[in-house]
C-alpha positions in Angstrom: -17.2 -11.4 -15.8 -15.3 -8.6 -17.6 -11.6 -7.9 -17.2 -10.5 -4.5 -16.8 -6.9 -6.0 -16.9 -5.1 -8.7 -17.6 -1.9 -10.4 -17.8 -0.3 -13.7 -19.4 3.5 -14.9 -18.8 4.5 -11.2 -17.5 8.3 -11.4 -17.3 10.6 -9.0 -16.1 14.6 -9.6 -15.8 17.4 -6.6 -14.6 20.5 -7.1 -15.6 19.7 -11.3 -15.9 18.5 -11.3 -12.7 14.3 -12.0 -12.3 12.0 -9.7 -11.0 8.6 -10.9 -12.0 8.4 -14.5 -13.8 5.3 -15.4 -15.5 2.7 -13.7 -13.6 -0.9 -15.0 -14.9 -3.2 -11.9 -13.7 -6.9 -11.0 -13.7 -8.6 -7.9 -12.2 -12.5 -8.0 -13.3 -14.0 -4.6 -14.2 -15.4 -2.9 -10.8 -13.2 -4.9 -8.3 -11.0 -3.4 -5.4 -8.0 -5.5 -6.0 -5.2 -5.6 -3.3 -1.5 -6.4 -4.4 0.4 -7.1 -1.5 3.7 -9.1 -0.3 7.0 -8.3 0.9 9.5 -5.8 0.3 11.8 -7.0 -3.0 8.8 -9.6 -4.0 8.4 -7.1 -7.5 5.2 -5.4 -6.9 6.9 -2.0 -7.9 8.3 -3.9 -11.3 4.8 -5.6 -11.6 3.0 -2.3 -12.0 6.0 -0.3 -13.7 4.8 -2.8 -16.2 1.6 -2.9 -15.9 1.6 1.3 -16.2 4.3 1.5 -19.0 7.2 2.8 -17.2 9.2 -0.2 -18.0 8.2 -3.0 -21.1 7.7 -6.8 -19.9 11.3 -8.7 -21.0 8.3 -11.5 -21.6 4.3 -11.7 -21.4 1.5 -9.6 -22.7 -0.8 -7.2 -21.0 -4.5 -6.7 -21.9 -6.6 -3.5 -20.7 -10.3 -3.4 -21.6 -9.8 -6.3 -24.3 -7.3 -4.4 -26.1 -3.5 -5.8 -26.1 -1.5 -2.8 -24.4 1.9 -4.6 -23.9 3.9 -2.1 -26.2 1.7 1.2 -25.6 3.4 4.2 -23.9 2.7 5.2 -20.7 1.1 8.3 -22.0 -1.6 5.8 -24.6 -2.3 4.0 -21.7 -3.5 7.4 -19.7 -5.5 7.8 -22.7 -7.5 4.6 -22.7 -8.4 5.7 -19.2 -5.3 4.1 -16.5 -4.4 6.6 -13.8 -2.1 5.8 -11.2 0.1 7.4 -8.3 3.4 6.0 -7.0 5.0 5.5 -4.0 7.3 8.7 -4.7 4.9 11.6 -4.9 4.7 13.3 -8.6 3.2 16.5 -8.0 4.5 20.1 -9.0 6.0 21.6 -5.6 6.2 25.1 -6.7 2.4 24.8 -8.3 -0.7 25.2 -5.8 -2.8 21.9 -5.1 -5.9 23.1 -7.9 -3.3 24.1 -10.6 -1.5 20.9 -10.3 -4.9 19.0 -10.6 -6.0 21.4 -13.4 -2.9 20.0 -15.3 -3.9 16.5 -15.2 -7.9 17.4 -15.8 -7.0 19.0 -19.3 -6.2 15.6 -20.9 -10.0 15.2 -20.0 -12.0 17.9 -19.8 -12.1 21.4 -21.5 -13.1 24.7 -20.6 -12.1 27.1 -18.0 -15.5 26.5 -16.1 -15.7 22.6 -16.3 -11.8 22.1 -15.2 -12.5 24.4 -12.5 -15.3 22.3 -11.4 -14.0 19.2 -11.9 -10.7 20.1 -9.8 -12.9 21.5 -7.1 -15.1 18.0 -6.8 -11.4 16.2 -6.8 -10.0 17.9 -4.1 -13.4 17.9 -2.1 -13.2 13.7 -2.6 -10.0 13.6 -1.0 -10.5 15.8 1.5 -8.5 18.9 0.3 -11.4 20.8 -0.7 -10.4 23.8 1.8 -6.2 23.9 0.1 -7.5 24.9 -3.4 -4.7 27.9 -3.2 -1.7 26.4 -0.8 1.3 25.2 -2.9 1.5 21.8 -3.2 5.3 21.6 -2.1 3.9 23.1 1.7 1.7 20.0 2.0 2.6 17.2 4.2 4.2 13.8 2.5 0.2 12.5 3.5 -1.3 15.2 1.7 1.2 15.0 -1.2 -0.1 11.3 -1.8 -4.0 12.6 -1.6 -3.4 15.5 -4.3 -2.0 12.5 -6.6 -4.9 11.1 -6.3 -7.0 14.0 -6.7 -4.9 14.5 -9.9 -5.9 10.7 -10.8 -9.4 11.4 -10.1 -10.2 13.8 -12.3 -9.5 12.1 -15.2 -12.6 10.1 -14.8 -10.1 6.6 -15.0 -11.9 3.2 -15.7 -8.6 1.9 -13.6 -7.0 3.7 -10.6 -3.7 2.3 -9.4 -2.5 3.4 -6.0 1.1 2.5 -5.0 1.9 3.0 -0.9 -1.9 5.8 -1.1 -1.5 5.8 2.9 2.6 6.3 3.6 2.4 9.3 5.4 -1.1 9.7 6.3 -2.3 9.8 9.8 -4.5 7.1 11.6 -7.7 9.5 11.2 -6.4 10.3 7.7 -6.3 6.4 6.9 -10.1 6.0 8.0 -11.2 9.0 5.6 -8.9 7.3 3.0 -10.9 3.7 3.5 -14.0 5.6 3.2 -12.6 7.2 0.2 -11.7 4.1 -1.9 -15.2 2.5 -1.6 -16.3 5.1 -3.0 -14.4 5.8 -5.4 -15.0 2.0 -6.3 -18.5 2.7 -7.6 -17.0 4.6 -11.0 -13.4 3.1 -11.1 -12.0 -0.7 -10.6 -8.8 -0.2 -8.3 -5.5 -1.9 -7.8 -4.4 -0.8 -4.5 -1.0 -1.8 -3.9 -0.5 -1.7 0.5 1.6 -2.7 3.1 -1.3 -1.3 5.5 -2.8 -4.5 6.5 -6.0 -2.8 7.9 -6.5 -0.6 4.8 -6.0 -4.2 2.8 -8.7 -5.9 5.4 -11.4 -3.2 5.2 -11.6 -2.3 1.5 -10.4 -5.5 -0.6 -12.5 -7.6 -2.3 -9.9 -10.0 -3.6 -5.8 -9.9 -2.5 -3.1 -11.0 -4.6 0.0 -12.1 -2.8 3.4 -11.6 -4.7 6.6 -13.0 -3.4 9.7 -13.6 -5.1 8.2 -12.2 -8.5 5.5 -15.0 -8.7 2.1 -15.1 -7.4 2.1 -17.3 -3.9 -1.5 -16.5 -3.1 -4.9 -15.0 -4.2 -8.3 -14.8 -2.6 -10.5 -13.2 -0.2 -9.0 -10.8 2.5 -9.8 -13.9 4.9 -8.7 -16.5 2.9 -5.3 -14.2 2.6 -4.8 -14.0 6.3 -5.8 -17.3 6.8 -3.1 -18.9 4.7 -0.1 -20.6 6.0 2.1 -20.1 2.8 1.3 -15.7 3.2 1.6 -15.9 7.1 5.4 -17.6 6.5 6.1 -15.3 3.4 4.9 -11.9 4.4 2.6 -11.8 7.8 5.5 -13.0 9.7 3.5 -15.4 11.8 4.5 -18.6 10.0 
C-alpha cells in the first residue's frame, strides 16, 4: 500500500499549551479519509500543519515519500496538495472563472487550456452556469464549492477539504457526496466534517481526534460503533 501522506510524532504547542501531541498518521494513496472529532480536539492545527500554514513544534511529515516537514505552503501546492479551509479564500470582487483561472495557471498554460480547464471545474461542482457572476454575490455554500473548483483544477494528487458543506443546503450536500466519489477516482482526499452523514456515505476510513491525539480510527461503522467516539464526540456515551 502506498502513502500519499504521512506523519510521525506531529507536535504542536501555542504558547506551552498542546494542541496536537504525537499524532502517528497514514492516508494511503487513493483513500477518502475522514478526520473528524470535536470542536478544540486540533483538527484545524493538525492540517495547518499538515498544509504549511503553521511548522510542527515536533514530528515530521512525509508526502509522496518525500519529507515535507519544513517546505512552504506554496512547495507543497507544487508537489500537488490543494486544499480549502473552513474560512472561504476566494477573491470577492473577481467573478467565479477568473478566480479559478488564478489558481489553474500554476498548472496549466494557455489562454484556451485554462479556459477549459476552469470551465470542466466549475461544471464538477455544479457552478458550470456562474462562469461570469462575482464570486463575492455567491452564497457562503457556493463560496466553499468555488474553492474547491479552484482546488480542482490543479489536477492535486491530495485534496484537503476543511468544513466543504458549512453552508450548503441538504440537496446541495447530496450533489457534494456525489461529487467527492468522484473526485476520488483521480485524487486521495482528507475530508475534514462535522457532517456525520457526508462522513457515513463517502469515507472509507475515519480518524477520530480528541484532545490533540488520535482516540479512534477505522471504518465509518467501526467509528460509530465505538464507545470511546460515542462518549468523546457522538454524544451518546
Amino acid at each position: 500500500m502506498t502513502m500519499m501522506l504521512s506523519t510521525r510524532g506531529m507536535t504542536r504547542y501555542f504558547a506551552g499549551l498542546r494542541a496536537v501531541h504525537d499524532v502517528d498518521f497514514d492516508l494511503p494513496e487513493g483513500q477518502i479519509r475522514a478526520l473528524i472529532g470535536p470542536n478544540g480536539a486540533g483538527k484545524t492545527t493538525f492540517v495547518s500543519m499538515l498544509c504549511g500554514r503553521i511548522p510542527p513544534s515536533e514530528g515530521t511529515i512525509s508526502f509522496g515519500g518525500q519529507d515535507i516537514s519544513r517546505l512552504p505552503a506554496h512547495r507543497r501546492i507544487n508537489l500537488g496538495m490543494a486544499y480549502t479551509f473552513q474560512i472561504t479564500s476566494v477573491f470577492a470582487k473577481l467573478s467565479v472563472a477568473e478566480n479559478v483561472a488564478l489558481a489553474a495557471r500554476r498548472k496549466v498554460h494557455g489562454a484556451d487550456a485554462v479556459a477549459r480547464a476552469v470551465q470542466g471545474a466549475l461544471d464538477k461542482v455544479g457552478l458550470g452556469d456562474r462562469p461570469e457572476q462575482n464570486a463575492g454575490d455567491l452564497s457562503y455554500g457556493h463560496q466553499r464549492l468555488l474553492e474547491i473548483a479552484m482546488g480542482l483544477v490543479q489536477e492535486p494528487r491530495l485534496l484537503i477539504l476543511d468544513e466543504p458543506t458549512q453552508g450548503l443546503a441538504d440537496s446541495e450536500i447530496d450533489a457534494f457526496k456525489t461529487l467527492i466519489r468522484d473526485l476520488s477516482k483521480s485524487a486521495t482526499i482528507l475530508l475534514i466534517e462535522h457532517n456525520m452523514s457526508v462522513v457515513m456515505e463517502t469515507a472509507d476510513f475515519v480518524t477520530v481526534l480528541n484532545f490533540g491525539e488520535i482516540l479512534a480510527e477505522g471504518t465509518p461503522q467501526e467509528i460509530h460503533a465505538d464507545a470511546a467516539v460515542q462518549a468523546a464526540y457522538l454524544g451518546t456515551g
